[in-house]
C-alpha positions, 0 to 999 in steps of 0.5 A, a space after each residue: 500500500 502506497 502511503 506517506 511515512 510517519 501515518 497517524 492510524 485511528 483504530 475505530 472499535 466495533 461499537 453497535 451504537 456511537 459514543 462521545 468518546 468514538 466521536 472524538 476519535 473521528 475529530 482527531 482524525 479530521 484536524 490532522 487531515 485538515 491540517 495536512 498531517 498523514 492520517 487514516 481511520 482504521 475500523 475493526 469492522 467493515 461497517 462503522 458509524 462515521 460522522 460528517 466531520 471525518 469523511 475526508 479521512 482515508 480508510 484502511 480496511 482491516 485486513 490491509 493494515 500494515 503499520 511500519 516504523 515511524 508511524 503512529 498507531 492510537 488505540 482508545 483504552 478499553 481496546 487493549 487487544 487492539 495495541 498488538 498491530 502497533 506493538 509488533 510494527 515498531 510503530 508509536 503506539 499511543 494508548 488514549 486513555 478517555 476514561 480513568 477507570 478503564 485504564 487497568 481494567 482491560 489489561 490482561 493477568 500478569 501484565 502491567 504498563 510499564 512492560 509495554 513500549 506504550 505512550 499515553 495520550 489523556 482526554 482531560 487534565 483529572 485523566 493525566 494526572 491519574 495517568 502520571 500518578 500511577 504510571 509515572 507517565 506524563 500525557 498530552 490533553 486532547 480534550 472532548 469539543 462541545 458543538 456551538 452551533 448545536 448547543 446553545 441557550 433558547 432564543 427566549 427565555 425559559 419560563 421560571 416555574 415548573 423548575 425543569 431538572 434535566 437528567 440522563 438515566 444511563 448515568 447511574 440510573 439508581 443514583 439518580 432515582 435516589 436524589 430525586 426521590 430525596 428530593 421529593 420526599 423533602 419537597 412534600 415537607 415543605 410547603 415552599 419547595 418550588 415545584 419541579 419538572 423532570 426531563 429524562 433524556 434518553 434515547 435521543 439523538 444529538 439535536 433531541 438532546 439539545 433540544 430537551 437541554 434548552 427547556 430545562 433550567 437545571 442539569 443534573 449530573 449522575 455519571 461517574 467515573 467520567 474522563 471529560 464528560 460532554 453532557 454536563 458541557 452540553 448542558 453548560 452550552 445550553 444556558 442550564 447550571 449543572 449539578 451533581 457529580 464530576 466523575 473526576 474527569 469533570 474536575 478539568 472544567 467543574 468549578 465550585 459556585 457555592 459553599 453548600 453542605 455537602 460541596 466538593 473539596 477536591 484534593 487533586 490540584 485544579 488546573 487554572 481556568 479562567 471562568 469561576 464558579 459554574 455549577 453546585 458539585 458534590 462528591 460522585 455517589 453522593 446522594 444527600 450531596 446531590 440533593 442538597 445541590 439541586 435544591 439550591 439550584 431549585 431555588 435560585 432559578 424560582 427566586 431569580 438569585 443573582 448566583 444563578 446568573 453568575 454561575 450560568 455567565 461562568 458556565 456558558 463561557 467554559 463551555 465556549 473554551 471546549 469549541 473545535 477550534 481548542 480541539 484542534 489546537 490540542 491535537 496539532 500540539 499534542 502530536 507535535 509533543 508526541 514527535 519530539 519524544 524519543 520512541 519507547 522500546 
């Protein structure tokens, strides 16, 4: 197969429905092909989801691939399997890691990381540090994108009451049962609890999602472990304040708006960012934590409470630095950062 040396080589798992974390994989694959980089999607099966963004995008069938030294070969975490193309190669292989949690989950009995010649690539600054911190390795960030053009606020504005709480129910769907039901046995005790509207958002496909996000007032997060969780962003982008859980991922843009009971304390250094308080955060299984945030939240949306503006201000302008243009950046330095390494044996 003819092809330009030092090919960076996508490898696409075979995943029945699309996930944020394949979605990225394909805008990777799009900024260096429109930066003019060597680039090619390498899917598993020969059918595979493939977004507007990568059309451009040379595929390698499978069965063709041949990997050589100089090139790249990056694999997503929880494909640990799929390194073997690159290992045997002598290509650069690169492990990224979109997900803390899966990255000693699927190695197999008796191996560790630092018996492969593997580098890392982290999705958020939360998912470098724990790469560095049990690995000793450092990792470039090429975080998730929030589409603008997708996610915004309503043209109007949402009307004060019901208070509309915005929730996903495959982000540990016992947890969120047990804050709402929290909530409303709280709420049935208090005559001057403002009254709620539940959006379950489910099964829907992006501009659905953005859709039900724009009518509600409230996003609650329930998803851990997280790498760079996209909804509460989405939600961010929409106008909505987020609370809830980070899944230590959503530490890279959560920020604490409000000292309540139950607030988040992060140990792990925060990276600086410029925007401040942009939603009510608890720790991640937190019931009564979550409650807590979500009737505050409840109640600064019904009583109008300049903390709401404040915190919404500062959500909306982190969500604008998560665009396509900070990706790009991201992925042009990070293999900029990966060349200027010497090759692992």
């Amino acid at each position: 197969m003819n092809r330009p040396t030092g090919t960076t080589h996508i490898f696409l798992p075979p995943l029945a429905t699309p996930t944020g974390g394949l979605a990225v994989l394909h805008q990777i694959a799009a900024h260096l092909h429109a930066a003019g980089r060597p680039v090619a999607l390498a899917p598993r099966e020969a059918r595979f989801w493939r977004p507007d963004c990568s059309r451009a995008v040379p595929v390698v069938p499978w069965a063709t691939l041949a990997l050589a030294p100089g090139d790249i070969w990056l694999v997503p975490e929880g494909w640990v399997n799929a390194l073997a193309p690159g290992l045997q190669s002598g290509a650069r292989t690169v492990l990224y890691v979109q997900n803390w949690a899966y990255l000693f989950s699927a190695l197999p009995p008796d191996v560790r990381w630092d018996q492969l010649p593997v580098e890392f690539l982290a999705v958020s600054d939360p998912v470098a540090r724990f790469v560095e911190y049990a690995l000793g390795e450092s990792a470039p960030v090429v975080r998730a994108a929030v589409d603008p053009a997708l996610f915004h606020p309503p043209a109007a504005p949402r009307p004060a009451s019901p208070v509309s709480v915005a929730f996903m129910p495959r982000k540990n769907k016992a947890l969120a049962a047990q804050i709402r039901a929290v909530v409303e046995a709280r709420a049935a005790r208090d005559p001057g609890a403002p009254p709620l509207r539940w959006l379950e958002i489910a099964g829907q496909p992006p501009d659905g999602v953005a859709a039900l996000l724009r009518r509600a007032h409230i996003f609650l997060a329930t998803g851990f472990p997280e790498g760079c969780p996209l909804p509460p962003l989405e939600a961010m982008a929409s106008g909505c304040l987020v609370v809830g859980f980070t899944g230590l991922g959503g530490q890279d843009s959560m920020r604490q708006a409000a000292d309540l009971p139950g607030a988040l304390r992060p140990w792990l250094p925060q990276r600086p960012v410029p925007w401040g308080g942009n939603g009510l955060f608890c720790a991640d299984g937190d019931v009564l934590g979550a409650a807590q945030a979500l009737e505050t939240a409840a109640r600064w949306v019904a009583g109008a409470d300049p903390a709401l503006a404040a915190a919404v201000d500062a959500a909306r302008a982190t969500a604008a630095a998560y665009g396509p243009e900070a990706q790009r950046r991201e992925v042009l330095a990070a293999w900029d950062a990966l060349a200027a390494r010497p090759l692992r044996a």
